[in-house]
N, C-alpha and C positions, 0 to 999 in steps of 0.2 A: 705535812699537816700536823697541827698540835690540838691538843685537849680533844683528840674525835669523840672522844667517852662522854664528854661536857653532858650532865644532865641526867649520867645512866651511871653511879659511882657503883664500886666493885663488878662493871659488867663483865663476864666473859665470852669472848670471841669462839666460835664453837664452827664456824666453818666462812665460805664468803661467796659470790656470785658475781658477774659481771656491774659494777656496781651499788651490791649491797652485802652488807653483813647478817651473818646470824648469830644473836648475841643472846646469852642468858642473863638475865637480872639477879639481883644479889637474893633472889626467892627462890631460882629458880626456872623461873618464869620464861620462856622463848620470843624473842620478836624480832623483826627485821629493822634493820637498821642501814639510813643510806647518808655515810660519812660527809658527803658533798654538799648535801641541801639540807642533812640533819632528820630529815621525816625519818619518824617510826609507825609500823605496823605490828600491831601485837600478833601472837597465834597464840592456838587454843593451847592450854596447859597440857604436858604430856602425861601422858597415863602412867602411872608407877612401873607399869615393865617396859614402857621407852625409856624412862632418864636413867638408866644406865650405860653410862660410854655415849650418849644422844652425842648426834652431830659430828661423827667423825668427819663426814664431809655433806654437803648440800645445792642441793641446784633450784633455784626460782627461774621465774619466766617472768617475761615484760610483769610489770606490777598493776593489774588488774582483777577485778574482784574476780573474774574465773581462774586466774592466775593457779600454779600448785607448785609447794615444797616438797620436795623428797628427800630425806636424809637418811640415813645409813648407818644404822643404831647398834649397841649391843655389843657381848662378845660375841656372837652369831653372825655379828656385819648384816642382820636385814634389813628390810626397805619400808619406808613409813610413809604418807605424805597427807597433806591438809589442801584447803583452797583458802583462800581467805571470806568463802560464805562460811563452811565450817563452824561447826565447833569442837569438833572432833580430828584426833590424826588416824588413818586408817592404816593398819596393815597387812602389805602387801603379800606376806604367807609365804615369803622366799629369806637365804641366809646365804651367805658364803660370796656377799659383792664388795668390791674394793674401789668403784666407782661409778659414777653417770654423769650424762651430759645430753642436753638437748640437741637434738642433730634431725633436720628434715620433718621440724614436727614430731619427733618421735623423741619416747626414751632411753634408749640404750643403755644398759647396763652392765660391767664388767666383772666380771664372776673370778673367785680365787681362784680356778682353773684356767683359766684364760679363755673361757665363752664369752660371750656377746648375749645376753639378753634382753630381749624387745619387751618396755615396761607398757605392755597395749590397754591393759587393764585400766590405769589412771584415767585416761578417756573415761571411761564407763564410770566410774566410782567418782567424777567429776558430776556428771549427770543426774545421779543416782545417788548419793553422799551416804552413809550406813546410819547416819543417825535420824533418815525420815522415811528410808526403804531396807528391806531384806528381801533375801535370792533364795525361792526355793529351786531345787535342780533334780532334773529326771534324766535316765541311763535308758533310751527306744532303741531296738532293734527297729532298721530297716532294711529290707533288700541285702541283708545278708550285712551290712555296714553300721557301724555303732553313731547313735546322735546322742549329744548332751543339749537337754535345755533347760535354759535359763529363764525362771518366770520371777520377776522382777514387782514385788508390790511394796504402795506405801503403807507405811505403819499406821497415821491416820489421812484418810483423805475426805475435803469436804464435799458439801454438795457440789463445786465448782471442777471436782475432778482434780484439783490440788494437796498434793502433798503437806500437813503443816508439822512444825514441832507439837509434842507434847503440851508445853504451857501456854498453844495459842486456846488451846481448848477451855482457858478458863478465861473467862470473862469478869472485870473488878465487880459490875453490877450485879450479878448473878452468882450464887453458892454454887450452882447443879451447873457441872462444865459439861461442855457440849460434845455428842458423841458423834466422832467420824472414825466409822467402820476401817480396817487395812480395807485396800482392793486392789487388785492385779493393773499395772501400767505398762508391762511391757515382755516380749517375750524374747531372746536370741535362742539360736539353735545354730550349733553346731559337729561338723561329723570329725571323727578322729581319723587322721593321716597315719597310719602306721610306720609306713616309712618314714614319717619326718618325727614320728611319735608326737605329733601338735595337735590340738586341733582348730579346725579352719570354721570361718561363718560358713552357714547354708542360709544364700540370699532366697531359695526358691525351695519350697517342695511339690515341686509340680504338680502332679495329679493322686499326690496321696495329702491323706489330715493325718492330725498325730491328735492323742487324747492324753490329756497328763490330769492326774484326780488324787485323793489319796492313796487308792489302792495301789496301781499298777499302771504304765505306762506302753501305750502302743501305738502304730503306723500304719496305715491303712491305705490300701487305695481308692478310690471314692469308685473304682465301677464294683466292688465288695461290699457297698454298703450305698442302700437309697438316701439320698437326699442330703447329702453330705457334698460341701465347697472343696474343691480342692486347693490347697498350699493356705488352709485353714489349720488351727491349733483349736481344738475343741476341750473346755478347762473346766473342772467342778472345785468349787470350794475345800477344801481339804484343812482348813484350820479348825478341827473340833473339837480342842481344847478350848475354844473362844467362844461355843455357842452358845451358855450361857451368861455372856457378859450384858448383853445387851440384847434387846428385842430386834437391834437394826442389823445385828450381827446374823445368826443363826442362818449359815449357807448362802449369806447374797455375792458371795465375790465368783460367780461363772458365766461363762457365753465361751464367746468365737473371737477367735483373734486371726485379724488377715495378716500374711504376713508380705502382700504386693503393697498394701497401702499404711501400714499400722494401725487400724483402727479395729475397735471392740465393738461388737451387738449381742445383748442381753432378750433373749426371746420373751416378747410380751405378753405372756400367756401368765407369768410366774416371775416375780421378783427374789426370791429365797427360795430354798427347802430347809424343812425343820424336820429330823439334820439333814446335812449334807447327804446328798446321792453318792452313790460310786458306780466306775461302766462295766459295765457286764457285757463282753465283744464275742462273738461267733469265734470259734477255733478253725482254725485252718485247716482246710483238708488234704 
């Protein structure tokens, strides 16, 4: 093949994929490149603590908009990756990998020690992108067994129950941009393996509910307490540094989350509290 660079002068080649390259432009700038048919795909610009060492090596998947890049940055060797909705690279909070590869749907990862790590997270941060959600997370005792959960809310969402960027909020024809409150989308719960030191989903809580709030986090069994769903997540608003921002803010982001079907119910009695409530639970006897 001659001239492959034809159109993209001083690029450089910073790692490759079954079919495409990963090339930086003479800025800087990252984008994919597929030598055959010539299409380019831009990515989002790296954050100033990625472009150092960026791309020692890199893996893409089929080239569609859910598609995700991971590469392997740094003198740290961690893990980064984008989607092509993006506009951000996310990182993955791990160091010390010398490669990956797509295998069975999954990510694999090869640790300088010679581990195996399963990159399970991407999924989720595919879904969920950090630039239109943030993860708050609680540590519940249950039945003697530790859970981690994950409550998962968008930054703004509108009345449609949709996630948007920041600058959808503004409108050309209107100065006063429009306010969509953050509100909670989703919860995981997981319990930790100690033996395997991981932790694993908890598809069900059977006949107990958990309450996560600002204060403090607990697990209940629903014959402990009247009128309470069991393998429910019972939530209160807990952002109250934000309750001043807005009249539509001030405690509306709480209800019930099932966790048999995913779905939220906000008790119609009350849309908000001004502020935020917190639970106050019976002690064990």
């Amino acid at each position: 093949m001659k001239n492959v660079f034809d159109g993209l002068p001083d690029a450089w080649c910073v790692g490759s994929s079954p079919g495409w390259m990963m090339v930086l432009d003479r800025r800087g700038n990252p984008l994919l490149f597929n030598p055959f048919c010539k299409a380019k795909v831009e990515l989002p610009t790296f954050p100033r603590e990625l472009k150092p060492s960026v791309g020692e090596t890199y893996f893409v998947e089929q080239l569609r908009k859910s598609c995700r890049v991971v590469v392997i940055y740094g003198i740290q060797s961690s893990l980064a990756f984008c989607t092509l909705e993006d506009n951000t690279w996310t990182d993955l909070g791990d160091e010390g990998y010398c490669d990956i590869i797509c295998y069975e749907n999954q990510l694999p990862a090869l640790a300088a020690n010679g581990s195996i790590d399963r990159i399970s997270d991407a999924d989720h941060y595919m879904d969920f992108p950090r630039n239109k959600f943030f993860t708050q997370s609680y540590l519940v005792e249950s039945l003697g067994g530790l859970w981690l959960v994950d409550r998962i809310a968008g930054y703004f969402v509108n009345s449609e129950g949709i996630a948007v960027d920041e600058f959808d909020l503004l409108i050309p024809e209107d100065t006063q941009p429009l306010v969509c409150p953050y509100r909670t989308k989703l919860f995981n719960v997981y319990e930790l393996d100690h033996k395997q030191e991981t932790w694993k989903k908890v598809e069900s809580l059977g006949d107990r509910v958990i309450y996560v709030g600002g204060n403090y986090s607990k697990s209940m069994s629903i014959h402990d307490i009247e009128g309470c769903e069991s393998n429910t997540i019972y939530f209160s608003d807990e952002n109250w540094n934000q309750v001043d921002e807005d009249y539509m803010y001030r405690g509306h982001d709480f209800g019930t989350f099932k966790l048999t079907d995913g779905s939220f119910e906000t008790p119609d009695y009350c849309s908000k509290f001004d502020p935020p409530p917190f639970w106050i639970l019976p002690a064990r006897r």
